[in-house]
C-alpha positions in Angstrom: 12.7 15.5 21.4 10.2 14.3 24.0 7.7 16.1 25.5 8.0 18.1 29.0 4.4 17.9 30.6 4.4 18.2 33.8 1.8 17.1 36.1 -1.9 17.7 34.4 -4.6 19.2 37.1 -7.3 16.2 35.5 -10.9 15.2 36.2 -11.5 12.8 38.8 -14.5 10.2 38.2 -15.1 6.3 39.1 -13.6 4.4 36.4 -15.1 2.0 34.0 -13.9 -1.4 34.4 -10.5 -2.6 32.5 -11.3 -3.6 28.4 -9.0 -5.8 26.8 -8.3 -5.9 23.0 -5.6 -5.1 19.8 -6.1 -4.0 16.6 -8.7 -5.8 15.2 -8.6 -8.1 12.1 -8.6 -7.1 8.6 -11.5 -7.7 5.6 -12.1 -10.9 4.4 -10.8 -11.8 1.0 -12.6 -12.1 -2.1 -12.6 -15.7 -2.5 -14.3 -17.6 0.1 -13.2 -15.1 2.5 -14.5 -14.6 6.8 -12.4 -12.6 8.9 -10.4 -14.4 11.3 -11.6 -12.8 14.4 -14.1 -10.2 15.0 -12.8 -6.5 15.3 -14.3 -5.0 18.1 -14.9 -0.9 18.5 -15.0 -0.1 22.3 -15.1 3.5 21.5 -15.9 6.0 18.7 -17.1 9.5 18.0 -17.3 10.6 14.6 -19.1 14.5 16.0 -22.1 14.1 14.1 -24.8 16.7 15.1 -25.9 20.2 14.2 -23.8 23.2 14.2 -23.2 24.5 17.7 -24.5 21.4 19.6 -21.8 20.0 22.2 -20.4 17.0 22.4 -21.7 14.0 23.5 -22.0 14.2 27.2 -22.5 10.7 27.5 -18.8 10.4 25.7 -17.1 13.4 27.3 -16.2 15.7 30.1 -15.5 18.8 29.5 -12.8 20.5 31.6 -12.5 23.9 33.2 -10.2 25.9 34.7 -6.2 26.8 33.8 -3.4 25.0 34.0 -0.8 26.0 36.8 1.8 23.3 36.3 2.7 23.6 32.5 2.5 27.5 32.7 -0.5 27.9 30.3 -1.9 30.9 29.0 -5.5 29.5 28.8 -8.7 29.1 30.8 -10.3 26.1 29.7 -14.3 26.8 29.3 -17.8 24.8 29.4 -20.3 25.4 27.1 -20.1 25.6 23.4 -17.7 28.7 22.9 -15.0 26.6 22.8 -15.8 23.1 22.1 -18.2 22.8 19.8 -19.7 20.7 16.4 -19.6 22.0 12.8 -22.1 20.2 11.4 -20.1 18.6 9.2 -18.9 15.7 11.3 -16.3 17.3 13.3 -15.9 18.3 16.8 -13.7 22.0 16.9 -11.9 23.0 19.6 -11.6 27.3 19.2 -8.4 29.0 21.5 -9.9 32.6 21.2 -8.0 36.1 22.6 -10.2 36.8 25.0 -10.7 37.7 28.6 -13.7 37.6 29.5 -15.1 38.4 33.1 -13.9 36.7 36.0 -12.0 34.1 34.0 -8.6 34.4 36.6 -5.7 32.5 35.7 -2.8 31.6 37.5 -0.4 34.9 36.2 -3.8 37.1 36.7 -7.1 38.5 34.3 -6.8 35.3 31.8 -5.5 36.4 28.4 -6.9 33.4 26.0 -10.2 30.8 26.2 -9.9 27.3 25.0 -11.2 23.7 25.7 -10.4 20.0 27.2 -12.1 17.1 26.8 -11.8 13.8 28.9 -13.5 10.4 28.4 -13.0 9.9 32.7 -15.6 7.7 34.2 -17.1 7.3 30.6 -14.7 5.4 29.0 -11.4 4.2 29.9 -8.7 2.2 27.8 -6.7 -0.7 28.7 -4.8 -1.4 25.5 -5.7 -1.3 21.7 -5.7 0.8 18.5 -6.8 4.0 19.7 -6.3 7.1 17.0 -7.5 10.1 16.3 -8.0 12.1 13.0 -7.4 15.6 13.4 -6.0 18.7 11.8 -4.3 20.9 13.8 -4.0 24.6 14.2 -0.7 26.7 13.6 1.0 29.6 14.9 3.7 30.1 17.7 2.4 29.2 21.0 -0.3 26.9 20.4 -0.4 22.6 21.6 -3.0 20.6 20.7 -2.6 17.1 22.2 -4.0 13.5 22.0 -3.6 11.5 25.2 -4.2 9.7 28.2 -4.2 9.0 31.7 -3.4 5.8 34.0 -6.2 5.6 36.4 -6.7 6.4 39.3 -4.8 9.4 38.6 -1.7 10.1 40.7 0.5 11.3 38.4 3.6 10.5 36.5 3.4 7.0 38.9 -0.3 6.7 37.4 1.4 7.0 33.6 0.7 9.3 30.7 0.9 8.1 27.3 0.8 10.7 24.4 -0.6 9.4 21.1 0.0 13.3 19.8 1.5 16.7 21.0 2.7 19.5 18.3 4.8 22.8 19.9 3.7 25.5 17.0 7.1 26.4 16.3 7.6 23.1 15.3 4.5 23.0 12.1 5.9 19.8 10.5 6.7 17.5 13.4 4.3 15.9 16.1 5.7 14.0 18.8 4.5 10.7 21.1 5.7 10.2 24.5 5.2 8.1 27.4 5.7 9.4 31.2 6.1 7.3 34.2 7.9 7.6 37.5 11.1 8.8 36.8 10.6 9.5 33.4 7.8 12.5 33.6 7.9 16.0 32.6 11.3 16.7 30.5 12.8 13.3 31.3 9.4 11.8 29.4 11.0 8.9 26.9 9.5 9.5 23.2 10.0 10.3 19.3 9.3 12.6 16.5 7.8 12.5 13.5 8.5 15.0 10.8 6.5 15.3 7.6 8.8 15.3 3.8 9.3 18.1 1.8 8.3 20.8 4.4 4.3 20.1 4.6 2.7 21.2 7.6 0.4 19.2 9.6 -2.0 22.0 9.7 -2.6 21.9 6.2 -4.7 18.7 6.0 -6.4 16.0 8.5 -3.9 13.3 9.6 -4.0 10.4 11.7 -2.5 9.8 14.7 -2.6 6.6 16.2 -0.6 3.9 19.0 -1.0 0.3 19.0 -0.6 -0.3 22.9 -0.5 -3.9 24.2 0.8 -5.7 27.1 4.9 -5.0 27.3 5.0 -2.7 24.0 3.5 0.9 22.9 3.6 1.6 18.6 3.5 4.9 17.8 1.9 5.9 14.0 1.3 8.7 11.8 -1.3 7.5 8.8 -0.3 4.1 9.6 3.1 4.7 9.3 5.1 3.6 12.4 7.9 6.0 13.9 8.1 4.7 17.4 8.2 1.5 19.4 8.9 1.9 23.3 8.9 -1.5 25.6 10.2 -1.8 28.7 13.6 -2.0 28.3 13.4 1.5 27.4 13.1 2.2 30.5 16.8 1.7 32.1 15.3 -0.2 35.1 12.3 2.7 35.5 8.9 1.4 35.9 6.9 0.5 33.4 3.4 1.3 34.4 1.3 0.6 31.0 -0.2 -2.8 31.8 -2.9 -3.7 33.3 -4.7 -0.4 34.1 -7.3 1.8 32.2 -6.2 5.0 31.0 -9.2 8.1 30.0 -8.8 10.1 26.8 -8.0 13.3 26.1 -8.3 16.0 23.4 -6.9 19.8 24.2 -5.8 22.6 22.9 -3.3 24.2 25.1 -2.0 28.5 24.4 1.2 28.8 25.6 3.7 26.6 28.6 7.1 25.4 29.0 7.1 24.0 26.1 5.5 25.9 23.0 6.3 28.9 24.8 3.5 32.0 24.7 2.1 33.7 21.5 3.4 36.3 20.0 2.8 39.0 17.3 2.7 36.3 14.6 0.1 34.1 16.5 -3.2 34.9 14.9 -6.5 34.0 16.7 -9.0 32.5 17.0 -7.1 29.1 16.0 -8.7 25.9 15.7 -7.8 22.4 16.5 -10.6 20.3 14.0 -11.2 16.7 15.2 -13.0 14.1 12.4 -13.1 11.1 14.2 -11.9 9.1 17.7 -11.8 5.7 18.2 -10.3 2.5 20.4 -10.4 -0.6 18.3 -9.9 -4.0 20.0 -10.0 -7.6 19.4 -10.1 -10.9 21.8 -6.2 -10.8 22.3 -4.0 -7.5 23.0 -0.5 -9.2 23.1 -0.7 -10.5 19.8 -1.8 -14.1 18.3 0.4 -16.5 16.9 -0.1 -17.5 13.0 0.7 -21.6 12.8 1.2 -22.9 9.4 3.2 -26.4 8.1 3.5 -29.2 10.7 1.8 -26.8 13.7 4.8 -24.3 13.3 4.7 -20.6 13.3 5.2 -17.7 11.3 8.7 -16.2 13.1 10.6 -13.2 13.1 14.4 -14.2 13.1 16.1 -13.6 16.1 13.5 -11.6 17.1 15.5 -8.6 15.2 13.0 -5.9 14.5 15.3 -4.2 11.9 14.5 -3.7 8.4 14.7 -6.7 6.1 14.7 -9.4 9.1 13.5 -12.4 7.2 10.3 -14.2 8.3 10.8 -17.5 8.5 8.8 -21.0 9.7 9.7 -21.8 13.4 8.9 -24.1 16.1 6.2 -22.1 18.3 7.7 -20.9 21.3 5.1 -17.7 22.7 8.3 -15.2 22.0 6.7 -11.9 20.6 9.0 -12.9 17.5 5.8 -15.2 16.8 3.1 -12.7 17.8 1.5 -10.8 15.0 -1.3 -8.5 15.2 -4.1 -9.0 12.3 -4.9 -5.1 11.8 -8.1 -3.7 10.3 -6.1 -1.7 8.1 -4.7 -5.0 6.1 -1.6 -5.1 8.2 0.4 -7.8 9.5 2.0 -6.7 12.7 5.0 -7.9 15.1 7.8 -6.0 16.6 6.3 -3.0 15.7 6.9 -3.4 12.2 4.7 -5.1 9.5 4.7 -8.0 7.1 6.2 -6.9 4.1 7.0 -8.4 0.2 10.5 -7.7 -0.4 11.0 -5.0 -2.8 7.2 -4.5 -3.4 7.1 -7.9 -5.2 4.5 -9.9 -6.9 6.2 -12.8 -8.4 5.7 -16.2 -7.4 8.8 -16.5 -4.8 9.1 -12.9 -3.8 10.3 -13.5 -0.2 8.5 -12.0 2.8 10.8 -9.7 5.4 9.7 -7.2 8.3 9.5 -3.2 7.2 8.7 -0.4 9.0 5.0 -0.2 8.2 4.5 2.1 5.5 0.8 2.0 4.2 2.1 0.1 0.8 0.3 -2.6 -1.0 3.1 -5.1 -0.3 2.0 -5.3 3.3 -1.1 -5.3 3.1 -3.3 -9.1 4.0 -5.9 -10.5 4.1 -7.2 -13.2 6.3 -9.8 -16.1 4.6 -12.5 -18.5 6.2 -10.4 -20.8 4.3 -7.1 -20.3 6.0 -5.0 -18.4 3.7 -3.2 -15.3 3.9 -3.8 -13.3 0.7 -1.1 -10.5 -0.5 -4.0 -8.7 -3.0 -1.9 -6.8 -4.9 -0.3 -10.0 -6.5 -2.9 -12.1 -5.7 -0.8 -14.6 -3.9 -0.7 -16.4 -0.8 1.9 -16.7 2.1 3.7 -19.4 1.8 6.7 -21.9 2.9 9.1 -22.1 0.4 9.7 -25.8 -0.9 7.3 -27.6 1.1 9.9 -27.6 3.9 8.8 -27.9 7.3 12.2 -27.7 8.8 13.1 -24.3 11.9 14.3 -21.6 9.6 12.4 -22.3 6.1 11.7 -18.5 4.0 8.2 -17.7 3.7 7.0 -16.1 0.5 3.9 -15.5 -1.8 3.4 -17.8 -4.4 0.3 -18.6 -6.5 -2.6 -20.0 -4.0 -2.8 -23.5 -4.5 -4.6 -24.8 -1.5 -1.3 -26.7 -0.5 -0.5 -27.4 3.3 1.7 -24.9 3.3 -0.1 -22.1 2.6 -2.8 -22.7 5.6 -2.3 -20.7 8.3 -4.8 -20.4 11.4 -4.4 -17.1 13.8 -4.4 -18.2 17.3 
């Protein structure tokens, strides 16, 4: 179901200039071990501070006003009513039943209080990790969201990419959405993700995350992956999500289109909690390639990002079949998906395949000064099967032997 936003009423500001990066690269391993390239944070606020302080106005804007467009309930305040720290490392946006004096909205005598936050003219974006952990409030009405704007602004042909929105009548299920010219509001081109066995994302922090390089945006709840959009998503549309900076921001909406307003089972004040925000980069956003026997490269086959697509050894040929994103979370990333031991292997021989990313010790890597590519859960290193150098030989983890073809070098 994707997201209807329509156009946002947003801050204005001079713009940073562009940063480039991906997910950064993952801890060395034990033996011998250096990353292979340095991960980079461009951005993070982890709300440290006494209880009642703001935020960090060096960081972040804070909006005011109501929201027209999307048919909001709320009057977005300054101060620290609304947006404030706990003291206990988190930043808490309040939506509070109120209406005070001469807060007008667009229906009349405002009905609700709440608070935006932008990172315009502070900090702007142009492709990486960038999450957010949060716990999110409940109750019929309310819609937090994590997001971001294409600058300078001049919405949808500008862009809007949405790491998070939740609808409260929807308690289990977030969604991620991109909007663009001819793909804005209702028409907005995204996913859902829907927590097992009924749990409610209000019940506990959770992290919500995209992966957004040049040509392809990764959406992820605690690292899991549910989404992949590119631009032949788009049916012909425009894909305006390169080479621009986008602004952050954090908001929690009462009522809209969308969520619909409150109603007798909407208890106030509600709360949207925010631990941490951060945009992680490295030196190359599109990916690097990983070159191993006889200067080939590690290879998707086919390029097929389905599950169980064999990696293989492969002449190197730039394809994003060949470029793999070393993540600071252990990960092994192309097409979305990550480097994965079949079956949750740890024999010697246990093949290697592409899986949707799923936070399991079979995909997770690590990256030596000595050029190998460590599995730790078996303790065994990537490698090409037989010795054989030839387009279209099976990796696999065997026992680390210091063998040619178990070197690899990322870039």
């Amino acid at each position: 179901m994707a997201s209807p936003r329509l156009l946002r009423r947003c801050l204005l500001a001079a713009l940073s200039a562009a940063l480039v990066g991906s997910a950064a690269v993952g801890p060395a391993h034990a033996r011998d071990a250096a990353p292979a390239a340095a991960a980079v944070t461009t951005f993070s606020d982890t709300f440290d501070g006494p209880a009642g302080s703001p935020v960090d106005p060096s960081k972040w804007t804070t909006e005011t006003g109501d929201n027209v467009n999307n048919h909001e309930r709320e009057y977005y305040t300054s101060g620290t009513d609304n947006a404030a720290l706990d003291g206990q490392g988190h930043l808490v946006i309040t939506a509070r039943k109120e209406n005070p004096a001469g807060y007008q909205c667009w229906y009349g005598t405002c009905q609700y209080t709440s608070a935006r936050l932008n990172t315009a003219g502070k900090f702007n974006a142009q492709y990486g990790h960038v999450e957010a952990r949060m716990k999110i409030p409940r109750g019929q009405g309310m819609w937090p969201a994590f997001w971001m704007l294409g600058t300078p602004v001049n919405w949808p042909d500008s862009g809007e990419i949405d790491v998070m929105e939740n609808v409260g009548f929807e308690p289990s299920t977030v969604h991620g959405t991109i909007h663009g010219p001819g793909y804005s509001g209702s028409g907005g081109i995204g996913a859902a993700y829907t927590l097992a066995n009924g749990q409610a994302f209000a019940d506990s922090f959770h992290t919500f995350a995209v992966d957004w390089a040049p040509g392809s945006i990764t959406w992820s709840v605690d690292g899991t992956v549910y989404e992949r959009r590119t631009p032949a998503d788009l049916g012909g549309k425009t894909w305006v999500f390169d080479n621009k900076p986008f602004f952050l921001i954090l908001n929690l909406a009462v009522g809209g289109y969308w969520p619909g307003d409150p109603d007798g089972s909407t208890q106030f004040p509600q709360q949207l909690v925010v631990d941490s925000v951060s945009v992680t980069t490295s030196d190359s956003a599109a990916g690097l390639p990983i070159r191993g026997l006889a200067g080939k490269c590690a290879d998707v086959a086919g390029a097929n990002p389905a599950n169980g697509t064999p990696v293989q050894l492969y002449a190197c040929n730039g394809t994003a079949a060949q470029q793999w994103t070393v993540g600071s979370d252990g990960t092994i990333r192309a097409l979305g998906k990550c480097l994965d031991v079949t079956g949750n292997g740890t024999a010697d021989g246990s093949t290697v395949q592409l899986w949707d990313c799923t936070g399991g010790p079979n995909q997770k890597w690590t990256v030596t000064g000595a050029h190998d590519i460590v599995n730790p859960q078996a303790d065994k290193c990537l490698d090409v099967t037989g010795n054989d150098a030839a387009d279209g030989t099976r990796l696999q983890i065997w026992t680390c032997s210091g063998g040619a073809n178990q070197k690899w070098t990322v870039g």
